[in-house]
N, C-alpha and C positions, 0 to 999 in steps of 0.2 A: 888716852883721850877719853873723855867723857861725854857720848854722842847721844844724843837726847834719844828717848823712844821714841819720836815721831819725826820723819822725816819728810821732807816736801820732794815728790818727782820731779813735778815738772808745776806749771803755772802758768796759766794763758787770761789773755784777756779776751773776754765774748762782747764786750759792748763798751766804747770809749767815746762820749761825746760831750765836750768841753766849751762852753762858749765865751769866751770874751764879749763884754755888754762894754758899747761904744758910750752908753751915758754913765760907767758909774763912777762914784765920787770916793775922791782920794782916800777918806777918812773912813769911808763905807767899804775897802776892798777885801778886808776879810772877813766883814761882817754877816756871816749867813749860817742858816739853821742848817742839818744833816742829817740824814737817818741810814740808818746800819740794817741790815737786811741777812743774816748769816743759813743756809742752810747745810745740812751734811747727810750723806748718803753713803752706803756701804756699796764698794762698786760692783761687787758680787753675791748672790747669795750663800755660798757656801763659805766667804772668807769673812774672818772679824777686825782681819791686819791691812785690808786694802780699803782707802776711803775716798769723796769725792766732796770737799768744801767750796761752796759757791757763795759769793758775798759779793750783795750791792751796796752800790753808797750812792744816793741823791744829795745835790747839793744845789740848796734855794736860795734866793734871796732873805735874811733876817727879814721878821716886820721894818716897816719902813727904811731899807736900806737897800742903798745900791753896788752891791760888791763887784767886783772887777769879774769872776766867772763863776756860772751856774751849769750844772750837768747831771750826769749819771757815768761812773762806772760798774764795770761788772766784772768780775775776774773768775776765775775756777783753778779749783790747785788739786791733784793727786798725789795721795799720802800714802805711805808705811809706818805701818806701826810695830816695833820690836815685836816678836812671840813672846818675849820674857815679863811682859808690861800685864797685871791682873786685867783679866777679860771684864772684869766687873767696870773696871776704871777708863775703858778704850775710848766711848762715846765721849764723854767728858773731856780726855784727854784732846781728842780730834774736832772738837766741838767748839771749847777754847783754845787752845795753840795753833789749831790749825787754820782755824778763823782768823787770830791774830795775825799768822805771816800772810794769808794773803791780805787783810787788808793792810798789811805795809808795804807790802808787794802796789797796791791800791795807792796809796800816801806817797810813794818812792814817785810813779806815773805819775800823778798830780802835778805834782812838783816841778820834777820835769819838764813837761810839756809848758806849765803854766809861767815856769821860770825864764820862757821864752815868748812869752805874751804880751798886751799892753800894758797891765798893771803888775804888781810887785806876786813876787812865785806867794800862791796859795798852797798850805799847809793843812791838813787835817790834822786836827786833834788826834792824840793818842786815843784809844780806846782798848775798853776791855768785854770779853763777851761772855764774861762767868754769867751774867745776872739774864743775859739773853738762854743759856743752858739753865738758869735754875727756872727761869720762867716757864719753856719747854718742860722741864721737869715736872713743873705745878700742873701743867696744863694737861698733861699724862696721866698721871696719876687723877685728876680731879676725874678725866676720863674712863675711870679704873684702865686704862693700859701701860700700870706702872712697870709692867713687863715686858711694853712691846719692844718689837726689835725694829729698829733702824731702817729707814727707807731702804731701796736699791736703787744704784741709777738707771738709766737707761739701758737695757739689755742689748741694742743695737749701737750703743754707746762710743765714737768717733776715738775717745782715748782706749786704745788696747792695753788688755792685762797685764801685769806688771813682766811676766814671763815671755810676752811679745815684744817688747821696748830694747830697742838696741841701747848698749852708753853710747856717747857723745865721742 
């Protein structure tokens, strides 16, 4: 087997609010702007293999258009990251891939829920979040902290270390 360096623990969702719009038109139901919100955090200070990807998605009505549902989700996913994966390459790695599955994780609920709605299941768009990491990148560096390390989460932090976590 060929098991990726990064692994997803677990996945939860923090914030799910979907609304069905009773005026909107047939032709307008999946017509709406979106915005991607990716953050990641290291969940510890001393570790570089344990990580904490948090990713919003808003979903508006397009200009002039009435789509069938507008909302916001929010999900949070805790990862592993191989030892054997270059320490140089980890943020990146975790940054986009990690991003990625939750927001499909994200796309998956959408669907879902909305496939049970009054208009036809809404879909998100595929999405990629290299350009969201190279951005953060520029945004560092212009900063001179093209060295800095990686946030940490919350110290008092509700998900326990990965050493606490029973399997399933």
């Amino acid at each position: 087997m060929n098991a990726s360096p990064l692994q997803m623990v677990n996945c939860s969702f923090t914030e799910v609010r979907l609304s069905a719009r009773p005026d909107a038109v047939d032709e307008d139901v999946n017509r709406i702007d979106f915005s991607v919100e990716p953050e990641t955090f290291k969940r510890t200070k001393e570790s570089q293999l344990e990580w904490i990807v948090l990713v919003r998605v808003k979903i508006a009505a397009a200009a002039n258009a009435k789509p069938g549902y507008t909302g916001e989700v929010e999900a949070i996913g805790t990862f592993d990251v191989n030892a054997a994966w270059p320490p140089d390459k980890i943020e990146q790695l975790v940054f986009v891939n990690g991003a990625g599955m939750v927001y499909g994780a994200i796309r998956e609920l959408v669907c879902n829920i909305t496939s049970r709605g009054l208009w036809r299941m809404l879909t998100l768009p595929s999405y990629s979040f290299l350009s969201h990491y190279q951005e953060k990148m520029e945004k560092e560096s212009a900063l001179g902290h093209a060295n800095a390390q990686p946030a940490t989460g919350p110290q008092d932090s509700a998900i326990p270390p990965v050493t606490e976590r029973k399997a399933a």
